[in-house]
N, C-alpha and C positions, 0 to 999 in steps of 0.2 A: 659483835661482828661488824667489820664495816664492808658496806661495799664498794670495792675496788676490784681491779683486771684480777688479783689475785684469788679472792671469793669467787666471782665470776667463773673463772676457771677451774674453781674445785666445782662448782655447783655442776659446768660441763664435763667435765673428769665424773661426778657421780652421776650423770646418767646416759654417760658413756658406759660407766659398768655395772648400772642396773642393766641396760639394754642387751650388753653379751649375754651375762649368763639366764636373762627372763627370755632371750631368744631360743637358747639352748633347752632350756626347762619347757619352755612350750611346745619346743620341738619334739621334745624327749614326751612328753603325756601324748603326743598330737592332738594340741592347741596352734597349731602357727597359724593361727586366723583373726578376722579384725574381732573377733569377742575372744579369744585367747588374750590379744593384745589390750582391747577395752580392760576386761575384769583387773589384767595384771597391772594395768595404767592406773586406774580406780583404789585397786589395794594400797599402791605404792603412795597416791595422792592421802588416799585418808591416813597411813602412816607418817606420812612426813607434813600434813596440813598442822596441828598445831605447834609445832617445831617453828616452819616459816609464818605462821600468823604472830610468833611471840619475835623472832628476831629479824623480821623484814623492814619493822616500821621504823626501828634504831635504826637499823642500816641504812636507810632511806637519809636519816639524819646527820650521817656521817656525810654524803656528798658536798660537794661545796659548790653548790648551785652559783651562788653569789658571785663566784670567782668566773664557771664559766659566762655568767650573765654580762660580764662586766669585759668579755673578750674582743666582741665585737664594737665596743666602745675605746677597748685602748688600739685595736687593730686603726681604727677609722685618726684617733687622736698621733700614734705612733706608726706610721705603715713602715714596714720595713719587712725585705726579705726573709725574715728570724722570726717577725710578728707572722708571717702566713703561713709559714710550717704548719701548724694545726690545721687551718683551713683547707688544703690541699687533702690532707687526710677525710675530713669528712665531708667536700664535697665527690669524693670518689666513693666513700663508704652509701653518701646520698644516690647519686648515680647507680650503685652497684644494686640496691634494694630497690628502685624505681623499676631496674632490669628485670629481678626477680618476681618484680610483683606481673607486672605487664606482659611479660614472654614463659610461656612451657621451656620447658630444658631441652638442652638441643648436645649434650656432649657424646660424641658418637661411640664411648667407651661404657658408658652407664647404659644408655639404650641398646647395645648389644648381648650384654650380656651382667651387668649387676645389676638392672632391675628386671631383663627375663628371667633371672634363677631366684628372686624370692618371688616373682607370680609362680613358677614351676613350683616351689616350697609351700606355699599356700594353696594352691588347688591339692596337694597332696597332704595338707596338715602337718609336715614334719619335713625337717633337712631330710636329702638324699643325693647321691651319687646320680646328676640327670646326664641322662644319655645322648648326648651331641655333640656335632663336631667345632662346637667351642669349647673347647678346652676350659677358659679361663671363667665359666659360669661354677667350674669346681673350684679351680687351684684355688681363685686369688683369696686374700684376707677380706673378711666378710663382715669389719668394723665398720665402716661406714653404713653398708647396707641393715646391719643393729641396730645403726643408731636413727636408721631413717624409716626401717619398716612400722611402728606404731603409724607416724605420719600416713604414709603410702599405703597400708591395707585400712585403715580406722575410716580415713576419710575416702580413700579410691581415687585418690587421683597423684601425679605427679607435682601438681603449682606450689605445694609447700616444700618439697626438697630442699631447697635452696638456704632455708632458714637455719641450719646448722651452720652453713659456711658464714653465711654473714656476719651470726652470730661470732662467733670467730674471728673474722676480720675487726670486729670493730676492739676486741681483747688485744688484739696484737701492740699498738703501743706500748700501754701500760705493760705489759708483761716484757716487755724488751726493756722498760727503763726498769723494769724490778728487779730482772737478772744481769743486768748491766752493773746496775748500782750494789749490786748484791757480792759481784765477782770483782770489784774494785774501777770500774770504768768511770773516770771523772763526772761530775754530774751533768756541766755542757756539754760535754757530749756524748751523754747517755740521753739528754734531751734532745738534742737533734737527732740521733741516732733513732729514736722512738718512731719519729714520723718517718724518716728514710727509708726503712725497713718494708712498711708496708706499701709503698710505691711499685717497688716491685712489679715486671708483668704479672707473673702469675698467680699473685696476689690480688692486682686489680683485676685482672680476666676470673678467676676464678670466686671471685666473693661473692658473684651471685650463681653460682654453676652448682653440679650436683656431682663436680670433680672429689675424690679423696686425697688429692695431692695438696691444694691448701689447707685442708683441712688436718693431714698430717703435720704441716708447719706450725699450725697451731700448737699441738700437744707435743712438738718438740719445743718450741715454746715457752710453754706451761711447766713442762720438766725442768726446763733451765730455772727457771723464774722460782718453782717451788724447792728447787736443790738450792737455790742462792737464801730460802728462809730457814730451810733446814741447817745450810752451813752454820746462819746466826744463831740459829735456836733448835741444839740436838736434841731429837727425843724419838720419841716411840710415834705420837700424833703427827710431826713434821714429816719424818722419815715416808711415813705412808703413801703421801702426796704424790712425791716424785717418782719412788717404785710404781705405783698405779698409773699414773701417768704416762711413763716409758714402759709399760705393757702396754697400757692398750695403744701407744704409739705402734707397736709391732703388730698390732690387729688390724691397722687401718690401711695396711701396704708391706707387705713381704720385703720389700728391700729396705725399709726401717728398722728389719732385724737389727742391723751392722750399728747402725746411727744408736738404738738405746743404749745400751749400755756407755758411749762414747759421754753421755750427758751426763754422768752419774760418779766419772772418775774424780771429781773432787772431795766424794765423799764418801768413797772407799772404807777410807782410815777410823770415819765416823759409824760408819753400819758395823764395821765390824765389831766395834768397842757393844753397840746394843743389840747386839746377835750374840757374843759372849755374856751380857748383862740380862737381856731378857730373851732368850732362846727363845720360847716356844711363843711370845707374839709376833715376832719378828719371822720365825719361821711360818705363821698362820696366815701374815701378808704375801709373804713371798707365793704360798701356796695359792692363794687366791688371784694374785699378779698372773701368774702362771695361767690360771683360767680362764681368766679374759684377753690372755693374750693371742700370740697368732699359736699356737703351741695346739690347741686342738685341731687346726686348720692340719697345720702340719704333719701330725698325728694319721688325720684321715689321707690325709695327699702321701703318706705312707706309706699304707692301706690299698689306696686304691688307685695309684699312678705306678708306687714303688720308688719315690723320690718325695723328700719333705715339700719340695718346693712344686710337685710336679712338670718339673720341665727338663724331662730327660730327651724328647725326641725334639720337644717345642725349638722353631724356628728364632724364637729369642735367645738360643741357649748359646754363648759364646763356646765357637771350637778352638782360639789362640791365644790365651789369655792375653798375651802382648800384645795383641793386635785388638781384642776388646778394649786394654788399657789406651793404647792410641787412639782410637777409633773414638770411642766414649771423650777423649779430651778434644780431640779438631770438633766434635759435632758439638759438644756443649760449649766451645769459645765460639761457634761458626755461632749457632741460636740464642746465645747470649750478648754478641755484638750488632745482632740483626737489627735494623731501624726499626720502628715499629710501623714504616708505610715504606714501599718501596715498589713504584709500579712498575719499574722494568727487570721485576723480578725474574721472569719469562725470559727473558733476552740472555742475561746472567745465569740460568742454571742450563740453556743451551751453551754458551760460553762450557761453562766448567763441563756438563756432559762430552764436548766435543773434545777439548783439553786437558782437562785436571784428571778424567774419571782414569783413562787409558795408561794413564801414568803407573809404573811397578809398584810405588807407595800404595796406591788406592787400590788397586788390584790386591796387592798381600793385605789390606784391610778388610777387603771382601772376602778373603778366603777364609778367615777366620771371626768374621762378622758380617753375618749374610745380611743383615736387615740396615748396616752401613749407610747413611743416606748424605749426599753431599746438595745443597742448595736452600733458597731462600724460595720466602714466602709473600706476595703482595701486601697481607696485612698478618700479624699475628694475631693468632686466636688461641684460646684457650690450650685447644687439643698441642701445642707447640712453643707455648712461651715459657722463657726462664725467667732469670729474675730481671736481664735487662743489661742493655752497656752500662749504663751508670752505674750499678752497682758492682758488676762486672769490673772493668774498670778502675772501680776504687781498689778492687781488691788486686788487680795486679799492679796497680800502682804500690800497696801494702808491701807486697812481695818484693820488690823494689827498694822501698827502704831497708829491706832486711839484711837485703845483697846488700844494698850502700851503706850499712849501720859503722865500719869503720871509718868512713871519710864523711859520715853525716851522724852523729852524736843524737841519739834520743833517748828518751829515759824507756826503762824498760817495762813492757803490760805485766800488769799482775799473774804472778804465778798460773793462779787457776784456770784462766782466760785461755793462757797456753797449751795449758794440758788439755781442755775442752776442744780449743781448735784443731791439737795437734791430731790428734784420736779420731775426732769427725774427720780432716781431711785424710788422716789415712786408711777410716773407713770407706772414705766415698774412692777414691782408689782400689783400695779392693773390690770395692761392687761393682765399678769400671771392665774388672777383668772376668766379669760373670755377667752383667747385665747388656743383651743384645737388641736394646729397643732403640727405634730411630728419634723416639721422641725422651731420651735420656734428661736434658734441661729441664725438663716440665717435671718426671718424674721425681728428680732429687729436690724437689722443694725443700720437703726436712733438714735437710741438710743447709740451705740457706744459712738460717738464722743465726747456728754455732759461727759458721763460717763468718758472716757479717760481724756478728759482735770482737771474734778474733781481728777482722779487718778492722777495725774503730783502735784498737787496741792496739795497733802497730802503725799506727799513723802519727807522724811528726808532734810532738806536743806544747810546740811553742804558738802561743796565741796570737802571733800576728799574721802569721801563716796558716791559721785552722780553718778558725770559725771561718771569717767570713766567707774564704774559696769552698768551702763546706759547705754552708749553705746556699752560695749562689747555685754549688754541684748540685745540691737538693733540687732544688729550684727545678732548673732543667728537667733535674726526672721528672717531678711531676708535670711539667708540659708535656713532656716527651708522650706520656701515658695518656696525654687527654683523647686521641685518636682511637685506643685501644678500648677506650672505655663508651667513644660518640659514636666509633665507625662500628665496631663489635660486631659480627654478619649474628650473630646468637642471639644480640641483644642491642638492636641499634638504639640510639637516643634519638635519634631524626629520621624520618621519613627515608628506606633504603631508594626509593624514588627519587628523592635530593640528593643524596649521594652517588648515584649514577647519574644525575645531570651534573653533577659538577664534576664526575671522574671522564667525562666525555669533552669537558673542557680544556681538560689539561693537552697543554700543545707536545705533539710528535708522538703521545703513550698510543703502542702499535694496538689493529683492532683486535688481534689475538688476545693481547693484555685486558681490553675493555669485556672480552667476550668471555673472557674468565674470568672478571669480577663480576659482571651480571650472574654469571651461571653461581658465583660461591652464593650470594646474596640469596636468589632464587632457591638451589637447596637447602638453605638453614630456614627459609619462610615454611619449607614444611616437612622438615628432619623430624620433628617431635612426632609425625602420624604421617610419613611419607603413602603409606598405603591407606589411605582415607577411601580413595575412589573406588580402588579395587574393590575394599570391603566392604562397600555399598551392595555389590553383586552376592552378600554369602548371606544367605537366611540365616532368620534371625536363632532359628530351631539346630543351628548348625551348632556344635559345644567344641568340635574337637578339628584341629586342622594341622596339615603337615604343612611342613615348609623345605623342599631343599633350597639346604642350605651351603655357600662357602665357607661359613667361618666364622664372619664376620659382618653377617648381615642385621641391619637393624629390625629383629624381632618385635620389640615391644609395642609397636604399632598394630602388630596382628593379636595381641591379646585383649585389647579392647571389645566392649566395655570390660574393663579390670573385674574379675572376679565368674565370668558369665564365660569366657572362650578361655581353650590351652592351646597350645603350640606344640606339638613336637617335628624335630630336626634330623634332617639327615643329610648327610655331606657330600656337596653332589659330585664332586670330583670321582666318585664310587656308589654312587646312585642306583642301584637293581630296585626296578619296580617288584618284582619276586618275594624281595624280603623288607616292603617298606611297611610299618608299623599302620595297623586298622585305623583309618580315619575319614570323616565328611566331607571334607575338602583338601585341597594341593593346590600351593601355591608357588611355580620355580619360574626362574628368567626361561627368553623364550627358545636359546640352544637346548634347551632341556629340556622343557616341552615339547621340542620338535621329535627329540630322539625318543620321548616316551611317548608319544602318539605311533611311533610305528612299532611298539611292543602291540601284537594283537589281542592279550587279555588285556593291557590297562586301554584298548579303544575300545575293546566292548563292556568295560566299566566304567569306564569316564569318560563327560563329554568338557570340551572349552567351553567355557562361562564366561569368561571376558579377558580380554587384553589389554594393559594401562602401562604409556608412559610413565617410568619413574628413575629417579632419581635419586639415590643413596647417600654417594658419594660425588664431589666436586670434580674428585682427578679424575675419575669414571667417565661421566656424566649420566644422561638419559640412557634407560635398559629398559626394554619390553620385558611384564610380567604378568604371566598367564593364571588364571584363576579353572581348576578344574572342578569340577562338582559331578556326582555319581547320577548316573543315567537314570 
């Protein structure tokens, strides 16, 4: 065995699907607890320990240490543009793990609700249908949270999260140049392609985050990379790879439904020849593909929504298709050409609110896409980055030559490449006219990398015109990204103190614009436990607390210490004290506590315990939150 991005990737590919079905299983005895996950972590270790003690120390010897030893000596002897490629990669992969080590996770989509529903899962021993007005603690695909709950209940904390994604990021070259090189993509520029790829915002935003949207790019990927070994080398062993892989790609995010199967059309013609030849192992994989896929999720969102996806009422749900399909392109070109600093942000999306919004276009976009969002951002951050203009850009530059392919002569991309990009982009099209989220650019990561490698592959192929404007394009991105990565309000690299002296510097930036960069800064400093203070005030003897809730409040703050408090939710928009579920404490903003202070049984039950400044959300800001405790 040697090790390279491609072993790497099966080794994360198997325990991605130990992790589905040992979550299931545990769930299923009610074991989902950190000695459910110990025992099951333990067996797996002593099964697979003499296996990797006999082929770890080969593999070890396959690296070619010497070569990278010897990088930073031809970098210093030869510097050039072409020589830094790599380093731009892994001073951001360095960066990105610096983040992770130093800073808790602050993504406001995981602390709402995919790490409140495995503590709900774990205080109950097993999956279940939890009753609240987040929705999406049921619908969504529950791959990521698999693959991180050993971590999260074994040790009780959130600080390791992060180490999947990173892990991942740093696989990303290699498996770009594997699938590159594998589907016919020159080898220059399969190797500059390698590093470009992961430049990417949401790539550098997310490598230290506890997001599943890079972490889906990965195992799109991983599919690609392992369908390019499989095409060379048919068999039963090969074949495996990529089918597991494009399952649990479908576990790790519902809208990578569309995108699996897209990865996999080059070798149609090949599965089927060993689906005729060996049926029933072929049928044993499919079977098991199926189980770690989003296909149980599905299943119960059947069950218990009445829709696979459950999003039949949900305000994501496009009502126009045409107008999701529009809608979903202005917002991922508007997010994907966005600078990645731009302090008269503020200024600009009063511009476009006062102008553009009122226009009959944006009005019939809204009518058929309610969550439609038109404007820009002071910094990107995770929760909202695509892949970036530069890359952006390359690919409508691609587009470009295709329209000019009669009066501009280029040789044509290999077949496969074609069919790969064709399939992806007219998946991500389709899921355009169903998917109603404002932040669409972040979510379609997976989709990236098909898409990029088609862009490389439709780009002019004459070498006096490539490389170099190629790589100086590189070049750019990775500056462009350095901000993304030093400023990060998640994950600063410098003192957020320096960075508001210096952003007070800048001449004519209005104080509205400064007073919303302090205020973003200030809420991410303590997004990971926004409710610290309050829960100073709740004994320690307290187990069980309500929360009303909007939606989409940051819960996980209130389950601390992990394993010792539960949470349950109720939606306050329909709030009856009457019929709220038995518990020691209540915790709602303070319209809500005002109107339940003049219900007269909950005054002669509960008294206020304290009131605390906080801060959830940026666009919000400061809310008063009242703490009730029983008389």
């Amino acid at each position: 065995m040697k090790l390279n991005a491609l072993s790497c990737a099966k080794g994360l590919i198997l325990l991605q699907a130990w992790a589905a079905p040992s979550s299931w299983l545990l769930s299923w005895v009610n074991q989902f607890n950190p000695l459910g996950f110990s025992v099951a972590t333990c067996a797996t270790l002593l099964v697979a320990f003499p296996r990797i003690l006999k082929s770890f120390p080969k593999a070890l010897q396959t690296v070619r240490w010497q070569s990278w030893m010897r990088y930073p000596h031809r970098l210093w002897r030869r510097p050039s543009l072409l020589q830094f490629l790599p380093f731009w990669f892994f001073l951001y992969a360095g960066l990105a793990f610096a983040g992770g080590s130093f800073y808790p996770p602050t993504l406001y989509d995981a602390l709402t609700y995919r790490l409140p529903r495995v503590l709900a899962w774990w205080m109950d021993n097993h999956w279940f249908w939890i009753p609240t007005p987040n929705d999406r603690q049921n619908l969504s695909a529950p791959g990521f949270e698999w693959a991180t709950a050993p971590l999260f209940l074994i040790f009780r904390t959130d600080r390791l999260l992060f180490l999947p994604n990173i892990f991942g990021y740093l696989l990303l070259p290699g498996l770009f140049f594997s699938a590159a090189r594998s589907f016919g993509l020159p080898p220059k520029m399969s190797w500059i392609g390698m590093w470009f790829l992961p430049l990417g915002y949401c790539f550098v935003c997310q490598a230290a985050s506890i997001g599943n949207d890079h972490y889906g790019a990965v195992f799109a990927l991983s599919t690609l990379a392992l369908a390019g070994q499989m095409k060379k080398y048919p068999s039963v062993q090969t074949a495996f790879w990529p089918i597991l892989a494009a399952a649990l790609l479908t576990n790790i995010k519902a809208s990578n439904v569309a995108l699996a199967p897209c990865l996999l059309t080059p070798l149609i013609g090949k599965l089927l020849r060993l689906l005729t030849s060996k049926p029933v192992t072929m049928l044993a994989i499919t079977i098991f593909a199926l189980l770690v896929s989003f296909l149980p999720t599905a299943i119960l969102n059947q069950n218990n929504a009445g829709h696979w996806s459950g999003a039949l009422s949900s305000d994501l749900k496009i009502k126009k298709p045409i107008a999701g399909l529009v809608g979903n392109l202005f917002q991922v070109s508007q997010d994907n050409l966005a600078p990645p600093v731009l302090p008269s942000a503020m200024a600009i999306n009063r511009w476009l609110k006062s102008d553009i919004e009122p226009s009959s276009l944006i009005q019939w976009i809204h009518s058929g896409f309610p969550r439609f969002a038109v404007g820009f951002r002071e910094l990107l951050q995770e929760e909202g980055a695509g892949i970036g203009p530069f890359h952006f850009l390359l690919f409508l530059f691609a587009l470009l030559c295709v329209v000019a392919r009669p009066l501009w002569p280029v040789s044509a991309p290999a077949p496969d490449i074609l069919l790969i990009g064709f399939f992806s982009l007219a998946a991500l099209l389709a899921l355009f006219t169903q998917l109603g989220t404002e932040a669409t650019a972040r979510i379609i990561a997976p989709f990236y990398p098909p898409l990029f490698l088609l862009t490389l592959s439709l780009l002019p192929r004459s070498p006096v015109s490539r490389h170099p404007c190629l790589v100086f394009w590189v070049t750019l991105a990775a500056l462009s990204a350095m901000p993304l990565s030093i400023l990060n309000p998640s994950r600063p690299k410098i003192p957020a103190s320096w960075i508001l002296a210096c952003v007070e510097r800048i001449p004519g930036l209005p104080s509205s614009s400064l007073n919303r960069i302090r205020l973003v800064y200030q809420v991410y400093a303590s997004r990971n436990d926004p409710f610290h203070l309050l829960r100073k005030h709740i004994p320690e003897n307290v187990r069980l607390i309500g929360l009303v809730n909007n939606g989409d409040d940051n819960e996980t703050s209130l389950w601390r210490p992990y394993g010792h408090r539960r949470v349950l939710s109720v939606f306050e928009e329909t709030a009856n004290p009457k019929v709220f579920p038995d518990t020691e404490a209540w915790i709602a903003r303070r319209h809500i506590a005002d109107a339940l202070t003049k219900d007269a049984v909950w005054s002669k039950t509960w008294i206020e315990k304290a009131t605390c400044p906080i801060s959830l959300k940026a666009s919000v800001g400061v809310e008063d939150w009242v703490l009730f405790l029983r008389r």
